[in-house]
C-alpha positions in Angstrom: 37.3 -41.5 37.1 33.9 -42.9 37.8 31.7 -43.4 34.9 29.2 -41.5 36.6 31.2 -38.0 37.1 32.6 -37.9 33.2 28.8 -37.8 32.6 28.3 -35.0 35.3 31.4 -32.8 33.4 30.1 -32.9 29.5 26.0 -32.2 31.1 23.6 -33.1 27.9 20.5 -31.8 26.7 17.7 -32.9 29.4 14.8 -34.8 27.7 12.1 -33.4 30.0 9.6 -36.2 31.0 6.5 -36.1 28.2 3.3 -37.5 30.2 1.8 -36.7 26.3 3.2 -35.9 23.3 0.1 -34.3 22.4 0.0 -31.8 25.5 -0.6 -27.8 24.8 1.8 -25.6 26.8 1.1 -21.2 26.6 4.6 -19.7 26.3 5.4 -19.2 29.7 5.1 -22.9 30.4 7.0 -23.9 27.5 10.0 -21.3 28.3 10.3 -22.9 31.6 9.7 -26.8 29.9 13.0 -25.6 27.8 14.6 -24.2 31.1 15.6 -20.9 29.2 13.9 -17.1 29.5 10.8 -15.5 28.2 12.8 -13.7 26.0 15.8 -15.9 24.7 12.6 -18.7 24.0 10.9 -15.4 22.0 14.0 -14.8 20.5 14.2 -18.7 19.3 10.4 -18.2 18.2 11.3 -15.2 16.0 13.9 -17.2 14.2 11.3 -19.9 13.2 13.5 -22.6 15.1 10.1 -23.3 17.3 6.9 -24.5 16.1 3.8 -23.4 17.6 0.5 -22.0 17.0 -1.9 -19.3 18.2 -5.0 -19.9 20.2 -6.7 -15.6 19.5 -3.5 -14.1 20.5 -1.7 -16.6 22.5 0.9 -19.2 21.4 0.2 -22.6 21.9 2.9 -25.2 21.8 3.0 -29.3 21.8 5.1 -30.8 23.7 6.5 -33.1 21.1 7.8 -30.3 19.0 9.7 -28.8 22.2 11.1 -32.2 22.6 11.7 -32.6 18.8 13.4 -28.9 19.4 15.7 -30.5 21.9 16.9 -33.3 20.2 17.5 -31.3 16.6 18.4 -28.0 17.4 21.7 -26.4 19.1 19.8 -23.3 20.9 21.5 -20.0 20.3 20.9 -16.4 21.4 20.0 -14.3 18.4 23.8 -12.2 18.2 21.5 -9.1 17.6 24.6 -6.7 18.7 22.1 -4.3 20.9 24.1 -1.6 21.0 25.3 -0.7 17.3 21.6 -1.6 16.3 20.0 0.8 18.4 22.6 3.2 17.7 22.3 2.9 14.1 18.7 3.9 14.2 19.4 6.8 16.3 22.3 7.7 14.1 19.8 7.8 11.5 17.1 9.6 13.1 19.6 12.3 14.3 21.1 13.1 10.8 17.3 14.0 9.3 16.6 16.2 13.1 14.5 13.4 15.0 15.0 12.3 18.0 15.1 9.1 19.4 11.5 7.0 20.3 11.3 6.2 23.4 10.0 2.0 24.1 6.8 2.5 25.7 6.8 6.2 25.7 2.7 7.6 25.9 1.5 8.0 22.1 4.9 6.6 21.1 4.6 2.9 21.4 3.3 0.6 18.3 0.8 -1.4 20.6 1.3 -4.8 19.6 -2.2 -7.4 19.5 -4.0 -7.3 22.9 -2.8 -10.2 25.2 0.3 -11.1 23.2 3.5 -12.0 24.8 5.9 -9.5 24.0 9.5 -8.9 26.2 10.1 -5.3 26.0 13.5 -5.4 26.9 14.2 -7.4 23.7 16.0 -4.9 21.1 14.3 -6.2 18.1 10.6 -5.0 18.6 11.9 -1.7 19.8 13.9 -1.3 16.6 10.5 -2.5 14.2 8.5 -0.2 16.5 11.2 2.7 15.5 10.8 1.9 12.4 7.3 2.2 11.6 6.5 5.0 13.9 9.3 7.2 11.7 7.7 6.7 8.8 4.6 7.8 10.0 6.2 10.7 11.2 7.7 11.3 7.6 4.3 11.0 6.1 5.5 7.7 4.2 3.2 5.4 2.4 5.4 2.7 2.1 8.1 0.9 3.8 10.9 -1.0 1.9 13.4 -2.6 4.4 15.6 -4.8 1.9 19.0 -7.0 2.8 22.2 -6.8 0.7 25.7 -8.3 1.0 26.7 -4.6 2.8 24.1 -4.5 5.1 19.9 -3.9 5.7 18.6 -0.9 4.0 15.5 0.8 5.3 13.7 3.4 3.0 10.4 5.0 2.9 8.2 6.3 0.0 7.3 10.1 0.8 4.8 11.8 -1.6 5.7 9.1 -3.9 9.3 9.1 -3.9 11.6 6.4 -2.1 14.1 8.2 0.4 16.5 6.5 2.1 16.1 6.5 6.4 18.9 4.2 7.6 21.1 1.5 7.7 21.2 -1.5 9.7 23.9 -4.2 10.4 23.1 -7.3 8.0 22.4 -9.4 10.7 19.3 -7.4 11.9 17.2 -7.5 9.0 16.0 -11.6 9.8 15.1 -10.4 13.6 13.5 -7.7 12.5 11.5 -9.2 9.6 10.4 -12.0 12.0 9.3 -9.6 14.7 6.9 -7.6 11.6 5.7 -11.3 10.8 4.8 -12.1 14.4 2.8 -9.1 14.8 1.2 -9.7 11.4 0.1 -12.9 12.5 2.0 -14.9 9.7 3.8 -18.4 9.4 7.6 -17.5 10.9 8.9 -20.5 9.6 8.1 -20.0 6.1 11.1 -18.6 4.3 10.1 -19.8 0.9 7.9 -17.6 -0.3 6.3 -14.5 0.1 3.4 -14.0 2.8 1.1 -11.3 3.2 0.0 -9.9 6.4 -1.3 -6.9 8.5 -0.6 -5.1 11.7 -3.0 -3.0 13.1 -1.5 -0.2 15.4 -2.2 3.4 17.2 0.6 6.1 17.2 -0.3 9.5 18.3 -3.8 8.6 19.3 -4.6 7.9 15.6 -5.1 4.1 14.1 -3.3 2.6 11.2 -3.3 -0.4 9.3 -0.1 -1.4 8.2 0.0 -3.8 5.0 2.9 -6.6 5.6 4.3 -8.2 2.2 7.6 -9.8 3.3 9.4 -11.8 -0.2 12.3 -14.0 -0.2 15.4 -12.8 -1.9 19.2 -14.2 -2.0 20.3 -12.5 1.0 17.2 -13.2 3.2 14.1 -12.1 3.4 12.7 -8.3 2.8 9.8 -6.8 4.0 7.5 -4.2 1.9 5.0 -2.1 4.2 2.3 0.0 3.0 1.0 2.5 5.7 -3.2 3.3 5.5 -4.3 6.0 8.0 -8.3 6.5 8.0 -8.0 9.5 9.4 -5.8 11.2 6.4 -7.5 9.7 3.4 -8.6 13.0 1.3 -12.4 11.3 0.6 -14.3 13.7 -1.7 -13.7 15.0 -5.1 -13.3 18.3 -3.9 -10.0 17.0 -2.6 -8.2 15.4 -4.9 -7.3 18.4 -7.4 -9.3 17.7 -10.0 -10.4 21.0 -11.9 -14.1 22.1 -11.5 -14.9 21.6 -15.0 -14.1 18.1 -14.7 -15.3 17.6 -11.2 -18.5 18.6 -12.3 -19.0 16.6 -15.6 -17.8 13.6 -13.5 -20.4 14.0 -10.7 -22.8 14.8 -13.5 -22.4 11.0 -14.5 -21.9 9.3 -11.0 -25.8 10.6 -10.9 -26.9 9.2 -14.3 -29.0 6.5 -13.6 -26.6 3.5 -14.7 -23.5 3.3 -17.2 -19.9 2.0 -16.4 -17.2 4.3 -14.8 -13.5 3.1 -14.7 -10.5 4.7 -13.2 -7.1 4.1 -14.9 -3.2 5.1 -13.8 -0.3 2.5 -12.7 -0.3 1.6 -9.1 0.1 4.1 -6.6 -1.7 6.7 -8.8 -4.5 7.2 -6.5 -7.5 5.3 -8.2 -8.7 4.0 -5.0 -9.1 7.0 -3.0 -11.4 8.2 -6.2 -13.1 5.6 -6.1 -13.7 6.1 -2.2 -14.7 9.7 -3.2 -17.4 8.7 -5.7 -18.6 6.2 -3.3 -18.8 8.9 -0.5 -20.6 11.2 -3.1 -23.5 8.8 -4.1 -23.4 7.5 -0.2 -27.1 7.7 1.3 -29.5 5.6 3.1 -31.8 5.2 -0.3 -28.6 3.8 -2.5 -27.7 0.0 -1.9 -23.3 0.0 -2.1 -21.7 -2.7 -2.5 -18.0 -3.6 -3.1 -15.6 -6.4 -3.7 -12.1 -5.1 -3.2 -8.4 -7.2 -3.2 -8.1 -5.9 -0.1 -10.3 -3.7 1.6 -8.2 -0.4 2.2 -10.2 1.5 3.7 -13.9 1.0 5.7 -17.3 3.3 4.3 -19.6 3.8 6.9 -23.3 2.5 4.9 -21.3 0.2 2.6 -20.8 -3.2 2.2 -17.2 -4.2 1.4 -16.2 -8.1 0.4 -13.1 -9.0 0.5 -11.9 -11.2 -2.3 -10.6 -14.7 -1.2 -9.4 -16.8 -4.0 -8.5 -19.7 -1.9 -12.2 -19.9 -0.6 -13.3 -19.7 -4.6 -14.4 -15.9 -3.6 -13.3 -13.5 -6.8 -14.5 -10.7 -8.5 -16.7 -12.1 -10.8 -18.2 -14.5 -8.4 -18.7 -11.7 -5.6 -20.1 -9.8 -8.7 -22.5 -12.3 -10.1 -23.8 -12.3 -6.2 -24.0 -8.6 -6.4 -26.8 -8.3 -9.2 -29.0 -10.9 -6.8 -28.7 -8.4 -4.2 -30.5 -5.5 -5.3 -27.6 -3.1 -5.9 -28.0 0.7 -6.8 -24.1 1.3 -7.3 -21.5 -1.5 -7.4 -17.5 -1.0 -6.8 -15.2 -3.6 -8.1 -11.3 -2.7 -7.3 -9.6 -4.2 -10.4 -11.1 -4.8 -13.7 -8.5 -7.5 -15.1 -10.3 -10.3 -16.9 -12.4 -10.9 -19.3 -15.3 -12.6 -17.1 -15.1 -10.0 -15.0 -15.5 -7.9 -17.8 -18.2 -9.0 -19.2 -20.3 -9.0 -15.9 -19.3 -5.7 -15.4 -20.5 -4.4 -18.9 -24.0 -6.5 -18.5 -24.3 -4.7 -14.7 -24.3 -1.5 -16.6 -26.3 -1.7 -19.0 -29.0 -2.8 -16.7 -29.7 -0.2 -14.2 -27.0 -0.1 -12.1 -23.8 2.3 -12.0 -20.7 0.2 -11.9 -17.0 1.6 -10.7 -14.0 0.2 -11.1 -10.1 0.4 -11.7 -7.8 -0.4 -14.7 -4.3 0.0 -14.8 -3.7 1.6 -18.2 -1.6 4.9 -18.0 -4.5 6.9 -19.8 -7.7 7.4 -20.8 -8.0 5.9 -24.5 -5.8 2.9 -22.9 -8.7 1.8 -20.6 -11.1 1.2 -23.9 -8.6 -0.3 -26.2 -7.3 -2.9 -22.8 -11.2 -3.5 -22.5 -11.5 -4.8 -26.4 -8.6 -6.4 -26.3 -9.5 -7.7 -23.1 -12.5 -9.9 -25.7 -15.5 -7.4 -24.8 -17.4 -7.0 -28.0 -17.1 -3.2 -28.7 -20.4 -2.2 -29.3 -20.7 -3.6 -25.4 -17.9 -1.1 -24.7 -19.7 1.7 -26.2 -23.1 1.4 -25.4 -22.2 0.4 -21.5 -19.0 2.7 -20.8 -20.0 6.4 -19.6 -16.6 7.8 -18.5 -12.8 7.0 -18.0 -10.9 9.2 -15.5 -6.9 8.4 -15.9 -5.0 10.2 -13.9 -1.5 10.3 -11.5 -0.1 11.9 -8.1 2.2 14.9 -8.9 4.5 16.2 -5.7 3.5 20.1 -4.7 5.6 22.6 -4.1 6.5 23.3 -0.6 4.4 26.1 0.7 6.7 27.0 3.7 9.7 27.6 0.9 8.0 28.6 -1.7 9.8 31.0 -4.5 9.2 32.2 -8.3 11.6 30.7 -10.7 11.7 30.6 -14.3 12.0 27.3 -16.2 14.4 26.6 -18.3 13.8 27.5 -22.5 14.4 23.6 -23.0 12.6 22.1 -20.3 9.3 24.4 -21.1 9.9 23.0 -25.3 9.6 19.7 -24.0 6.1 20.1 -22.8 4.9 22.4 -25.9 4.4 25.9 -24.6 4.7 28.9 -26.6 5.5 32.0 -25.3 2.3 33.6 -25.1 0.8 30.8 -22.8 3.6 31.3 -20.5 4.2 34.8 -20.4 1.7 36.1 -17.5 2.2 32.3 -15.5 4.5 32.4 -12.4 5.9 29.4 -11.8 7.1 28.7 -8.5 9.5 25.7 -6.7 10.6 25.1 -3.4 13.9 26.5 -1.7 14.2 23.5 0.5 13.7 23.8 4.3 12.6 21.2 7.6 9.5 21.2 7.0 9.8 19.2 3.2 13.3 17.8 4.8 14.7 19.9 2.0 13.0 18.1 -0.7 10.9 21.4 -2.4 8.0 19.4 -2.2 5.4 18.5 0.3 1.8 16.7 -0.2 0.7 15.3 -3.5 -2.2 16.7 -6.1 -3.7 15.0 -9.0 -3.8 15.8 -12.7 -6.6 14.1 -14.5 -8.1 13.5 -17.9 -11.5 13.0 -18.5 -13.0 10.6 -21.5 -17.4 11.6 -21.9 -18.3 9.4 -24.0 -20.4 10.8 -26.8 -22.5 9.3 -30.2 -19.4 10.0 -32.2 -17.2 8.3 -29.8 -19.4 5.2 -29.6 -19.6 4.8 -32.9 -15.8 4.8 -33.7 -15.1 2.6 -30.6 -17.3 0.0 -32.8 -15.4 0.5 -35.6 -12.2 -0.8 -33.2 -10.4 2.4 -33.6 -6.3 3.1 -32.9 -5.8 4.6 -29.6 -4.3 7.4 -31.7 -7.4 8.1 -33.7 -9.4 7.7 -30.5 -7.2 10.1 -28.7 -7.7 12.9 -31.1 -11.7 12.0 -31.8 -11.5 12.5 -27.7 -9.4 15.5 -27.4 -11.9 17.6 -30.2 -14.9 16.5 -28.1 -13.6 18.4 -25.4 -11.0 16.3 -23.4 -8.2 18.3 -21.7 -5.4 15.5 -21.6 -3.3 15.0 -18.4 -0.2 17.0 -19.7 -2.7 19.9 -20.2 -4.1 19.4 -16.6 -0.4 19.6 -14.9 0.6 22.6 -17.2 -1.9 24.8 -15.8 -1.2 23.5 -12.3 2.5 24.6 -12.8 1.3 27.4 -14.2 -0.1 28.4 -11.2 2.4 27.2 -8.8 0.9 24.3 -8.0 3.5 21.8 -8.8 6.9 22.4 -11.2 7.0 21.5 -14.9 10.4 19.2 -13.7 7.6 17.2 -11.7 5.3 17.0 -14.4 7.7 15.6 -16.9 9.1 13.3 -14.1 5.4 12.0 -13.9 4.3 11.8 -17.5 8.1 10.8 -18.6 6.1 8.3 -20.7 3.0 9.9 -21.3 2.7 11.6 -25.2 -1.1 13.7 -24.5 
């Protein structure tokens, strides 16, 4: 055999003719450079085996890395299985009553960035698209799609609880996490470590941003998504569930003329959208607003937002220290975690301005105690702090299966009820229907305490008090704890006492 034909039998990989290395191709041109599809060359780009970058929404590509690509790499479909994939998610989606999204359906579709090169026929960003537009569906805040050695779990957090939605074969979860990075605009070929990102997209005619975290585990990578929606956010006190004796004496001192305000609870407890509510309250066109925020959730109309940037040398206490040369009225900083910070944040107050922010003690007391330990000089604490609001995010009771039940004898002696308090209360829970997915619950409320501080107060805080002693100097002034808050919520219906101690497992008001 000729020399020639054994070389024609076993064809190699092409090296395509480089006039320069250093030439730019758009997709398109670089699909047809590697003689393969639009989609089997996205498919390659999802997996991180390419290396490109983006030009606004476009990928770029040099020509040397294609040919590097060549020369290194054994191309490969991505085995994505369409079939049991798909059917998995409508599997899913049938056994909680929904049925299946349609790709590219009116009001249905995740619109991915204007301009971008997306195949449609592909599986993968049908299945991410399923995904989020589910959870939105389900009211979820969160998404939490995680890999084991059985498979890739998808779950969503629903009025603050995780519920499982589906499982996926094993071998979607790096597609699909690389199809969530690509629309977040983030590195696909970085594996290592975790990378944060954001998708903006319209479902139903409404706009969400959609909060990409993806973090490297030993089964591959997972991807954590928080959901904001504008649209839904409850801004206003009126809103949140706080009682009216506490929503006025709080109000009363977002309009004192300067002092300190911090909101305190774990994450997820619903600082921010209080914070949003006491912005919207003091809102006008005579009151300067600014904020520095890690990130900026949500956009006030009439307020400046920063966004922190760390790598750019942009923190709180630098956007701070820029705030007091701007002529500032009220001043928002979204976490209150160092003692420089601290500091500026104290001085702020004490000098005509009204200064919010967030802690992430789990009550009131905690927030003054964190701030001395913290290296604030006390009598700074006591003379600058006004108020601490700490609160959480109970679950309420479904109205559309809402029934009377009576607590348990034990369950009510673990919250400290007597008889008398209880005896004219109807407590009510939920039977389970659709509408709560047969939960009992639907929606959130707050339950809130509210620290005033007071002469007495300051001076003990100066004396560097026990949160204990603090507590009860705060609770004789007048301050109705957050176990007293969800008591008379359940009480009347609101919420359960099960939910309550579920909440405050931890808390000893």
């Amino acid at each position: 055999m000729p020399k020639d034909a054994g070389a024609q039998s076993q064809p190699k990989q092409r090296k395509p003719e480089a006039t320069s290395p250093d030439e730019v191709m758009d997709l398109k041109a670089a699909a047809d450079f590697l003689k393969v599809s639009k989609p089997t060359f996205y498919r390659w780009l999802a997996q991180g085996k390419l290396k490109g970058f983006k030009a606004g929404q476009q990928w770029r590509f040099y020509r040397r890395d294609l040919e590097r690509f060549l020369e290194t790499e054994e191309p490969a479909i991505i085995p994505t299985g369409v079939d049991d994939i798909e059917q998995a998610v409508a599997a899913a989606r049938k056994a909680r009553g929904l049925p299946p999204i349609a790709w590219n359906e009116p009001g249905q579709l995740l619109s991915p960035p204007s301009g971008a090169e997306t195949p449609e026929e592909s599986v993968i960003p049908r299945v991410a698209s399923t995904i989020i537009a589910d959870a939105i569906d389900a009211r979820a805040s969160d998404i939490h799609m995680e890999v084991n050695a059985d498979g890739a779990r998808v779950r969503y957090r629903i009025d603050g609880v995780l519920n499982e939605a589906m499982t996926l074969p094993r071998r979607a979860q790096a597609p699909i996490v690389s199809r969530l990075k690509y629309l977040a605009d983030m590195n696909l070929a970085e594996r290592r470590v975790p990378l944060n990102g954001r998708i903006r997209v319209r479902h139903h005619g409404n706009d969400y941003d959609v909060r990409v975290t993806t973090l490297p585990t030993i089964y591959g990578e997972a991807a954590i998504m928080r959901i904001l929606d504008q649209g839904s956010v409850p801004i206003g006190l009126e809103r949140l569930g706080l009682s009216p004796q506490t929503r006025q004496a709080f109000e009363r001192k977002l309009r004192e003329p300067q002092g300190l305000m911090i909101v305190t609870g774990p994450s997820g407890s619903g600082r921010t959208t209080t914070l949003y509510s006491a912005l919207n309250l003091v809102n006008s066109p005579r009151a300067q607003i600014l904020t520095i925020e890690d990130p900026v959730e949500y956009q006030l109309r009439g307020v400046m937002q920063v966004h922190v940037n760390r790598k750019a040398g942009l923190t709180f206490a630098v956007g701070l220290r820029t705030f007091l040369r701007c002529d500032p009225d009220v001043i928002m900083i979204g976490d209150l975690r160092d003692l420089e910070t601290a500091e500026i944040c104290t001085q702020a107050a004490l000098t005509g301005h009204i200064v919010l922010t967030a802690m992430l003690p789990s009550e009131a007391v905690g927030a003054i105690t964190r701030l001395v330990d913290m290296g604030v000089e006390p009598f700074l604490v006591g003379a600058s702090l006004t108020t601490v609001l700490a609160q959480r995010l109970l679950r309420k009771v479904c109205p559309s299966c809402k029934t009377e039940y009576k607590p348990s004898p034990a369950v009510l002696r673990r919250i400290g009820t007597s008889d008398e308090e209880i005896a004219h209360a109807k407590f009510c829970h939920g039977a389970g229907c659709d509408q709560c997915v047969h939960t009992g619950y639907y929606g959130r409320t707050g339950v809130f305490e509210l620290f005033e501080m007071n002469d007495r107060l300051r001076e003990m805080i100066a004396r560097r008090p026990s949160a204990d002693d603090l507590r009860a100097a705060a609770v004789e002034a007048g301050m109705v704890t957050m176990l007293r808050d969800g008591i008379e919520k359940a009480k009347q219906g609101i919420t359960t006492i099960e939910e309550l101690l579920r909440v405050l497992a931890l808390y000893h008001g």
